[in-house]
N, C-alpha and C positions, 0 to 999 in steps of 0.2 A: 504494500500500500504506500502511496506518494506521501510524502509530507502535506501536499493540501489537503489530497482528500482527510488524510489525519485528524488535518484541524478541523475539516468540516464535518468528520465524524464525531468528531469533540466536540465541536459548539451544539450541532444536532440531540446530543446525549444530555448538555448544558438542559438546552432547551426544554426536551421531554421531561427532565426533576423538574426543571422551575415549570413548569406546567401541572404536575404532578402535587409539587407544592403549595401550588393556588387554589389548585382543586380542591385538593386537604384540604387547606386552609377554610375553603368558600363555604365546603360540605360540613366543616365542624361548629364553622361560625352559623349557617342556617338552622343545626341542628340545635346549637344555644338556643337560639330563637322561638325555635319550635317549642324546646322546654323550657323556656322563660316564660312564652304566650301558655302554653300548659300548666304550667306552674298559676300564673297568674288566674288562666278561667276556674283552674281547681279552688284558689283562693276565694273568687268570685261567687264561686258557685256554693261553699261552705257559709257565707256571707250571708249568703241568700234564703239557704236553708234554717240558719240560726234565727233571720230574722223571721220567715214563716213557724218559727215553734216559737218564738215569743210572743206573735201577733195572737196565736192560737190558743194561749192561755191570760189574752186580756179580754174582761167583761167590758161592757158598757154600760152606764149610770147616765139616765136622763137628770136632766135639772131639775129641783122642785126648793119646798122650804122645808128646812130642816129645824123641829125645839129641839136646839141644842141642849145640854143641861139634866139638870136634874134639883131637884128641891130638900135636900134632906130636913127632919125633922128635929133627928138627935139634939146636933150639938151646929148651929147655924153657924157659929162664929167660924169651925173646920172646915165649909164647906167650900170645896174650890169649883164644884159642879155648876154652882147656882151665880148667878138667876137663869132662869129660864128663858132663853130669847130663840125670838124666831132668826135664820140665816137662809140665805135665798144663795142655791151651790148649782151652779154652772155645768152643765154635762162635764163628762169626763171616761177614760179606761183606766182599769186596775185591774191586778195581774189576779189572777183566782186562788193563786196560791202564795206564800212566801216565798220570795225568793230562794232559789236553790243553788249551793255549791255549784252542780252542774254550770248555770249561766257564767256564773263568777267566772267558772275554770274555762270555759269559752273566752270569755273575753278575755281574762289573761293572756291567753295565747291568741289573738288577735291583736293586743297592744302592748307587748311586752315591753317596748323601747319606752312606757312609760311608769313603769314601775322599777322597783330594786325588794331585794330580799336584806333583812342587815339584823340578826341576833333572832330568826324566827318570827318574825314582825316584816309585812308588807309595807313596803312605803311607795307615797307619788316622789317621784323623781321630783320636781320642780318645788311643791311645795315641803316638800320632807314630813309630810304627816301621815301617823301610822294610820292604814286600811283597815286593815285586820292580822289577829294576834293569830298566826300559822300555829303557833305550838300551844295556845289558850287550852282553858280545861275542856277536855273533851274533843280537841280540835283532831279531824280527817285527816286533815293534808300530811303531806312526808313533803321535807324539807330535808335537800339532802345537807352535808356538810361546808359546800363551799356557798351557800345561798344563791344557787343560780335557779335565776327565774325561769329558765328553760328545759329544769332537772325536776322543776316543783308537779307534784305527785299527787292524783286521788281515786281514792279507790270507787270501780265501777258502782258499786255496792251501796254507797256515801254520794251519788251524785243526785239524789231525790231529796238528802237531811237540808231543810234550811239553811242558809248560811248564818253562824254565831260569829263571836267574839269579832264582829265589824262595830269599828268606831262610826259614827254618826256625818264624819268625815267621807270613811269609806262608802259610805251608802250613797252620798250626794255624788263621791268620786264615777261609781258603778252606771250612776244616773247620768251622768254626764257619758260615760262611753255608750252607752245605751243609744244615745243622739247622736253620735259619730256613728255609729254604724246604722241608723237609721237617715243618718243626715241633718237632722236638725241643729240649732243652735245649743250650745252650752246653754243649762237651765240655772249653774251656779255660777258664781266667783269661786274658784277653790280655797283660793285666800281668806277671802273674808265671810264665805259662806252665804252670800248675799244672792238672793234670788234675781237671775238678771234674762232671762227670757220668758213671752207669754204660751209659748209650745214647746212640747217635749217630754221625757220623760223628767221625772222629779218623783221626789217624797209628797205622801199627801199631806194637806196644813191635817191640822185636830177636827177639822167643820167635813173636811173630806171624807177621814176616815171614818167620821161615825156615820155620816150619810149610807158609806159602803155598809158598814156593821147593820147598820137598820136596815139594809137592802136597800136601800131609797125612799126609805116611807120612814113614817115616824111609829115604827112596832111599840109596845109594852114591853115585850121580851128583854128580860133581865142579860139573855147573852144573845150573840149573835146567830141564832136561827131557833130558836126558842128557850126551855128554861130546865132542857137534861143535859147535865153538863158532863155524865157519862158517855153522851151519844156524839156532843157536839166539842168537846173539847179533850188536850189531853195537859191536866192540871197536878194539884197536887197530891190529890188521892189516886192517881194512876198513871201516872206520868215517869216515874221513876226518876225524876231528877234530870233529864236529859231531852234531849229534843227528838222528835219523831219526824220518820218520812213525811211529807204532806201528803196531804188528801186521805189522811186515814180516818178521817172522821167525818159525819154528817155535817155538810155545806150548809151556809144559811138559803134563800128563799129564790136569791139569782147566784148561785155557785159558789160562792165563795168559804173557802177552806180555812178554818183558823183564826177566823178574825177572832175570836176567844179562847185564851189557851196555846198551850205548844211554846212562842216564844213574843215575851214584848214587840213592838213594830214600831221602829224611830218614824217620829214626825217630823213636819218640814221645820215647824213653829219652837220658837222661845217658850218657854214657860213662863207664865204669871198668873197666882193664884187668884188674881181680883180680874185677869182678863175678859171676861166673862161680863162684867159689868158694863165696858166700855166697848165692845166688838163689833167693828163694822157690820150693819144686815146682811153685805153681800161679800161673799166667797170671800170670809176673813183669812190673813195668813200669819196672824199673829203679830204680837211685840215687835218692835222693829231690833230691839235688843236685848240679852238676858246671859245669864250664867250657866242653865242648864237647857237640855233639849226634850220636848212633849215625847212619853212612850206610853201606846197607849194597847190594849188586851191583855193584859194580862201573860202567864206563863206557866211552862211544866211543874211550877217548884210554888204555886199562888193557888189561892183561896177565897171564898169568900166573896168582900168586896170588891176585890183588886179584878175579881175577872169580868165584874161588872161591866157592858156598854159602857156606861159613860163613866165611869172611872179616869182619873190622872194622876198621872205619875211623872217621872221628868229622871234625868241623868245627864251628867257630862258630856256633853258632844265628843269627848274623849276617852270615853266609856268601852273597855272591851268586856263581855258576859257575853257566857255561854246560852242564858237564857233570853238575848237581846239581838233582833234581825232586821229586816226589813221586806216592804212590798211597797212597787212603783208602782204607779199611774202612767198614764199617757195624756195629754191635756194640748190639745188642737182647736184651733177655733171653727176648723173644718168639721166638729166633730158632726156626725148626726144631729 
């Protein structure tokens, strides 16, 4: 063989790798693409699914007037119930049930990049305030050693228990992704806990929940779906101290699970005992400021009074107990 053709057999050979090369290259960069677009519709499509089973465990509540209240006789001066006023409450949705671990551990892993794990304690990245207590008594989760949020762990079995030991923080926090993945606006300040949108998910004010608890009417019924607290709740005489699946007990009149018993339910509203006397007629949200935050049915470990409809009670908005959770709403002006 000549010396040129040599070379031209060598540029030729040049040629065919770097063509070979490109190919590769084109054929590996397309198949990113493929599985980035795959990746992405599966993410989409898990999005979508999450959002159809939450839509599918919220009721609907027409607007009507709500007596709020209650009059006790005993001892007037204790009472925080009283007076009896009428409030005019704005349609609205709420979730059937309490909230469940399940949701929580969804959204976890949908927005990882905005939490941190640090001593068994969930935090917001941004604002540094604890969520929820991962290692609280009685808590599901497995936390492994290095606190990676990506390693955090719950058992199938545990993904129906209501979510406990959330701070009042972390419920608003929950509430707020709830709206990122439905799209609506932040319903909080995380900071300052300030109520700063008219749609979305949020916690219900005090006027909300009891309207839910009465089904929407103004029942007699001492708890929420009438007055066996066997049938309707799980309290202190059966409850064992601990929180139960949802839905194990008879619903009140439009579905609703638990609103008495199983575990308190943080409210949106400040606590003030004389509130009651000064409360706007319509779709009140409470104090504009206070120390502690409204918890209102009562719990597994309660009795008595406390599981009473209109009963109140209140705790630290930095509050973690096992016997204390939460249930959103939905609140649209589109509603029905």
């Amino acid at each position: 063989m000549t010396m040129k053709k040599k070379k031209i057999y060598t540029i030729v050979l040049l040629f065919i790798a770097l063509f070979s090369i490109l190919i590769s290259s084109f054929s590996s960069q397309r198949q990113q693409r493929i599985s980035q677009r795959e990746k992405q519709q599966e993410a989409l499509q898990k999005r979508e699914e999450l959002k159809t089973l939450i839509m599918e465990q919220m009721i609907y509540l027409p607007s009507g007037v709500l007596k709020m209240g209650s009059q006790w006789t005993e001892n007037q001066e204790m009472n925080d119930e009283g007076p009896i006023h009428p409030v005019s409450i704005s349609s609205f949705y709420i979730s059937k049930y309490e909230w469940t671990h399940y949701f929580i551990y969804r959204l976890i892993q949908l927005y990882p990049q905005e939490l941190y794990i640090d001593q068994g304690k969930l935090y917001h990245r941004i604002s540094k305030e604890v969520l929820i207590n991962l290692q609280g008594r009685l808590s599901p989760w497995v936390v492994n050693e290095n606190n990676n949020i990506e390693d955090l762990q719950l058992a199938q079995e545990d993904f129906q228990l209501p979510v406990y030991n959330i701070t009042w923080k972390g419920a608003i926090f929950f509430c707020n992704l709830l709206n990122e993945l439905f799209e609506y606006p932040p319903s909080y300040n995380l900071q300052n806990g300030f109520l700063i949108s008219d749609e979305g998910f949020r916690l219900p004010s005090e006027a909300q929940w009891e309207w839910a608890a009465l089904a929407g009417g103004n029942s007699a019924d001492p708890y929420a779906g009438g007055d066996s607290l066997d049938q309707l709740a799980w309290y202190w005489s059966n409850g064992e101290f601990k929180a139960h699946t949802v839905g194990g007990k008879t619903p009140n009149s439009i579905g609703l699970y638990d609103m008495t018993g199983n575990l308190y339910e943080w409210c949106s509203d400040w606590y003030d005992f004389s509130y009651y006397s000064v409360s706007p007629e319509i779709d009140p949200l409470g104090p504009v400021t206070g120390q502690e935050k409204v918890i209102r049915g009562g719990s597994f470990s309660d009795q008595g009074l406390a599981l009473n409809i209109r009963f109140r009670f209140f705790r630290s908005p930095r509050a973690e107990h096992s016997f204390l959770g939460f249930r959103p709403i939905l609140f649209t002006p589109e509603s029905p």
